[in-house]
C-alpha positions in Angstrom: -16.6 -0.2 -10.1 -20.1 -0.5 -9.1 -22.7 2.3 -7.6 -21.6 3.0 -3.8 -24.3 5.4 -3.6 -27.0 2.7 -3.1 -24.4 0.3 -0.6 -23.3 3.4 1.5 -24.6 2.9 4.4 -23.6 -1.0 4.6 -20.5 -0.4 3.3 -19.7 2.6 5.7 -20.8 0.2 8.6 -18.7 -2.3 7.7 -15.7 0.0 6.9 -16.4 1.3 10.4 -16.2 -2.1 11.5 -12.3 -2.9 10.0 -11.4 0.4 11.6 -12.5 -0.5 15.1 -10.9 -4.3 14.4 -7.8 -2.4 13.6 -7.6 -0.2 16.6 -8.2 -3.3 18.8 -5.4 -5.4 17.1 -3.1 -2.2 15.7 -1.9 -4.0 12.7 -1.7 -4.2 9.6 -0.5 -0.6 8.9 1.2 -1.9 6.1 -2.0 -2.9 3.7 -4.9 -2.6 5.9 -5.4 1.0 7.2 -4.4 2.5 4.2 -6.3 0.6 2.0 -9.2 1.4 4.4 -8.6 5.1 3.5 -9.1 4.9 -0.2 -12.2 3.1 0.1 -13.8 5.8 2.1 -12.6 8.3 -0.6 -15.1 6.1 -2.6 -18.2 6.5 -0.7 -17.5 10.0 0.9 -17.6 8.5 4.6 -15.9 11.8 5.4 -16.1 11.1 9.3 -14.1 7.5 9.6 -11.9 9.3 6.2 -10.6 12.1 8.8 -10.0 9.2 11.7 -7.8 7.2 9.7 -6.0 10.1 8.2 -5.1 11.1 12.1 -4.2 7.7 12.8 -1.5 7.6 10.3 -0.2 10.7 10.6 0.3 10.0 14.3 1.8 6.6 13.5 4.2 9.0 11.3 7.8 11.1 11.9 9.8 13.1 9.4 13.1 11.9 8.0 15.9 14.0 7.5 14.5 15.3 4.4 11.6 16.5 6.2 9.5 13.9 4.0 6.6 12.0 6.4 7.9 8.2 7.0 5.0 6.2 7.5 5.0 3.7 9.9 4.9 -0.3 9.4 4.0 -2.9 11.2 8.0 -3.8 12.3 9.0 -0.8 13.3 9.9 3.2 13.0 11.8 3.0 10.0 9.1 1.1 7.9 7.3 2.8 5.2 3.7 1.9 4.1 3.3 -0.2 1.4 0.9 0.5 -0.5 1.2 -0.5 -3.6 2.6 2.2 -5.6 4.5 2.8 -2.4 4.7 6.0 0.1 3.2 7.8 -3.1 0.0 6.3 -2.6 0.1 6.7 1.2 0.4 10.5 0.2 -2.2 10.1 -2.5 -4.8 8.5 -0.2 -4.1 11.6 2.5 -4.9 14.0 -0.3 -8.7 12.0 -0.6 -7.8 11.1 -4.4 -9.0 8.2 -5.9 -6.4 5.8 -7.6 -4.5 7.0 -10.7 -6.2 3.9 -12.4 -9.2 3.8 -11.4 -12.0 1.9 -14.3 -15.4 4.5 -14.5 -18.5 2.2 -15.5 
């Protein structure tokens, strides 16, 4: 909701920043890592987009649907939460922006 084009480069510093924090700690799957995502989808940081993407798809299985079960913070059989649930996890893989999103 405001111009990332002239805050990209602090913002994409301190979204790099979160990601390192998170690979130190590995937590917060659950909000954090995703939520990371959609904010690069924001400001194109296309680089820390494609890390995050492989570190939840490798943080992923397949259930016996085939579907991708995204892993939480409590273990294997936790999905991500992310609001509009493991449709948004999908959504965020796919580089869309939110369904809602406010143009200004």
């Amino acid at each position: 909701m405001y111009d990332c084009d002239g805050n990209k480069d602090i913002i994409s510093k301190y979204q790099e920043f979160v990601f390192n924090h998170h690979l130190k700690m590995m937590t917060g799957y659950c909000h954090g890592i995703t939520s990371l995502l959609q904010t690069t989808v924001y400001n194109q940081n296309k680089l820390l987009m494609k890390k995050i993407q492989q570190v939840i798809l490798a943080c992923s299985e397949r259930d016996d649907h085939g579907l991708l079960m995204f892993q939480g913070d409590s273990g294997k059989a936790d999905l991500f939460d992310f609001g509009i649930g493991s449709m948004g996890v999908y959504w965020c893989l796919l580089n869309n922006k939110f369904p809602f999103d406010v143009q200004t």
